[in-house]
Backbone bond lengths (Angstrom), bond angles and torsions (degrees), N, CA, C in turn:
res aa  C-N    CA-C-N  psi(-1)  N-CA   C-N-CA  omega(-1)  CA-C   N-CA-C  phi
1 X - - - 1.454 - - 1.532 108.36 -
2 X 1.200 131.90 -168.83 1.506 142.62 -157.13 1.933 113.72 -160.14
3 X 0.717 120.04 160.83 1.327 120.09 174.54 1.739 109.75 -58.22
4 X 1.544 104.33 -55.55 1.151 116.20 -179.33 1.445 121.28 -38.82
5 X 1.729 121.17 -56.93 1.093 127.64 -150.76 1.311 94.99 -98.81
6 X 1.598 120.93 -17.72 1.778 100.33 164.17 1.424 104.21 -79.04
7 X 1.009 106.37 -22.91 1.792 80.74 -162.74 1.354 88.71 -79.54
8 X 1.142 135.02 -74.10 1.172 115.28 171.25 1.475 139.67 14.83
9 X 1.601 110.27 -84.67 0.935 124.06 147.99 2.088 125.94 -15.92
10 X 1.352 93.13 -64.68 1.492 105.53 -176.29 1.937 107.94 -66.55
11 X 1.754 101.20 -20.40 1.191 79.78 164.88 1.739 105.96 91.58
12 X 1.445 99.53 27.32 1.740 108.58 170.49 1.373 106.64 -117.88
13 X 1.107 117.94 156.32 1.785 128.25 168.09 1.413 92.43 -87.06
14 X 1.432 130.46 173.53 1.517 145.54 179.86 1.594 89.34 -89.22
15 X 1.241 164.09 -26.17 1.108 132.66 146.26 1.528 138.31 -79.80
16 X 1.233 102.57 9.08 1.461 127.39 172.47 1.525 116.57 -87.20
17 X 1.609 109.26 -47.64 1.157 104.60 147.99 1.341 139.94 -46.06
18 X 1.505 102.12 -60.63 1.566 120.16 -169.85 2.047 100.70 -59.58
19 X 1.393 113.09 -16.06 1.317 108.82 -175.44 1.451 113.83 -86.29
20 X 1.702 101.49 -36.47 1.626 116.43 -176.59 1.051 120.42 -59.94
21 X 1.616 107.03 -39.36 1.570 121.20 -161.87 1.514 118.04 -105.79
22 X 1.741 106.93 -13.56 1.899 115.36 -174.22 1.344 106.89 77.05
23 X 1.242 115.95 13.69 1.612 119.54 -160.95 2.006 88.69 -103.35
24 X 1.537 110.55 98.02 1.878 94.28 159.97 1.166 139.29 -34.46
25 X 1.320 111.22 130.22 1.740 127.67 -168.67 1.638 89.69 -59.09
26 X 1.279 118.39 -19.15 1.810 105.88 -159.37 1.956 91.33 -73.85
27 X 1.606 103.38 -42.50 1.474 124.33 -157.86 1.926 90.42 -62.88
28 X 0.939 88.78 -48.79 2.124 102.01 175.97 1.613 112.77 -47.74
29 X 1.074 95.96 -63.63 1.534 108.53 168.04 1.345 141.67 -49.05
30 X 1.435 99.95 -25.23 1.516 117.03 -160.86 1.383 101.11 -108.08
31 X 1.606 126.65 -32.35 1.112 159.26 159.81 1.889 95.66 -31.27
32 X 1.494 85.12 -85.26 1.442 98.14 -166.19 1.362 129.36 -47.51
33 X 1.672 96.38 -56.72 1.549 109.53 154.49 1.611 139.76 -51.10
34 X 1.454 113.71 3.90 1.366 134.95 -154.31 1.181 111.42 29.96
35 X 1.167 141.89 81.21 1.725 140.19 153.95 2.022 91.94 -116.62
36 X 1.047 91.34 -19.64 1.777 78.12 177.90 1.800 86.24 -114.83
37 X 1.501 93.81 154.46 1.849 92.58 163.00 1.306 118.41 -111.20
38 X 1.231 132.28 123.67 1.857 130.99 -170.17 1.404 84.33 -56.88
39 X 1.150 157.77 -71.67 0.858 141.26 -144.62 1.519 121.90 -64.80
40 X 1.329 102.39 -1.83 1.843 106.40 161.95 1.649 125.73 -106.39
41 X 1.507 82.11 21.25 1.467 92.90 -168.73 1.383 105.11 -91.75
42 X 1.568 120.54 158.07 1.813 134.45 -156.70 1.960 81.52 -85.48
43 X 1.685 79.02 155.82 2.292 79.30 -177.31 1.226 74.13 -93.46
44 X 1.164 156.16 95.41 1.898 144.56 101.12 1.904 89.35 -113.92
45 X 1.337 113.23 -13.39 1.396 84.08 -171.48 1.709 100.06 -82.84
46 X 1.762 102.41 -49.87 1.627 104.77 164.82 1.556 136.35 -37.61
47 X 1.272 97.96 -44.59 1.587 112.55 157.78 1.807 104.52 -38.24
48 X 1.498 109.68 -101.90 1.553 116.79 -176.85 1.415 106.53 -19.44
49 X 1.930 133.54 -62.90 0.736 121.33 -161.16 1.811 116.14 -74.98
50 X 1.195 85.99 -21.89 1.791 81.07 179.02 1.812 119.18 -85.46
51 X 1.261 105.83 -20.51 1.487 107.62 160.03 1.260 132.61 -96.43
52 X 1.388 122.76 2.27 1.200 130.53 162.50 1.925 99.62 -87.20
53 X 1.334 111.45 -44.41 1.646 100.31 -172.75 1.725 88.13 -74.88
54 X 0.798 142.44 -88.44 1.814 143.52 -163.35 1.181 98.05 139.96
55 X 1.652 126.32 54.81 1.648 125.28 148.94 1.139 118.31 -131.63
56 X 0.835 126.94 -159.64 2.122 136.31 -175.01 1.628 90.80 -113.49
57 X 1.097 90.41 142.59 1.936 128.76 168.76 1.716 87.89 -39.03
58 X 1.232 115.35 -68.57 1.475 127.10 162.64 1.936 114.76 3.43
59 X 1.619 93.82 -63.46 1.290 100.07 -178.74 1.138 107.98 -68.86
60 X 1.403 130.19 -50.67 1.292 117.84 -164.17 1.606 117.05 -73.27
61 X 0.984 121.66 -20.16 1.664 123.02 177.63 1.030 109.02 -72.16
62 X 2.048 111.12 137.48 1.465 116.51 -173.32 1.325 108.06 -101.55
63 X 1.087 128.80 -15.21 1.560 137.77 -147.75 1.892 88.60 -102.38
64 X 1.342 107.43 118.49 1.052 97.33 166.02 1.929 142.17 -103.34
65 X 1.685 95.43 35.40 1.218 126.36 161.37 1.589 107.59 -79.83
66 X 1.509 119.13 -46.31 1.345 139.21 176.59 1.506 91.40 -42.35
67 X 0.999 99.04 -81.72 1.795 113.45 -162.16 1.310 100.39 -41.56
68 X 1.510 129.28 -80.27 1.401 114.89 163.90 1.347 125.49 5.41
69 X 1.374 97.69 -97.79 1.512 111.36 178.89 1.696 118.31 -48.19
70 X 1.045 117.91 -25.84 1.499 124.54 140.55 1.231 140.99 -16.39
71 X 1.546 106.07 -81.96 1.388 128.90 172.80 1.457 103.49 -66.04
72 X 1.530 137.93 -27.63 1.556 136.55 171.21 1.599 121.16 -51.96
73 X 1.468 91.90 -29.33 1.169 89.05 -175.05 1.632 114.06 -105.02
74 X 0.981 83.09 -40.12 2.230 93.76 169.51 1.382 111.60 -44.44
C-alpha cells in the first residue's frame, strides 16, 4: 500500500490529513509524490499518520526490507 491509497481509502484530502494528524501538508505531499521517502520518516511522524488514517506503520512502508524487519520485531 502507499500513503496515498490509505488515506484515500479512509477518506481524507491531504489537508485533512495534515490537520488530523499535525503531520505538514508539505511532508503529505512530498510523501506521496515520492521526493521524500516514508520510509525515512521519524516513527512519531508514522505513528500520527497511521492512527489518524486507521492502519499499521506496516502499510505505510515501501521498502520491503522495512517490513521485514518490522514484523521481527512485532
Amino acid at each position: 500500500m502507499s500513503l496515498q491509497s490509505e488515506r484515500m481509502k479512509a477518506g481524507f484530502s491531504q489537508q485533512g490529513l495534515a490537520n488530523a494528524s499535525g503531520v505538514s501538508i508539505w511532508n503529505i505531499r512530498h510523501y506521496e509524490q515520492g521526493t521524500r521517502n516514508i520510509d525515512g520518516a521519524g516513527l512519531d511522524v508514522l505513528c500520527k499518520l497511521a492512527s489518524v488514517i486507521g492502519c499499521t506503520i506496516y502499510d505505510l512502508l515501501e521498502s520491503e526490507e522495512l517490513k521485514e524487519l518490522l514484523k521481527q520485531v512485532t
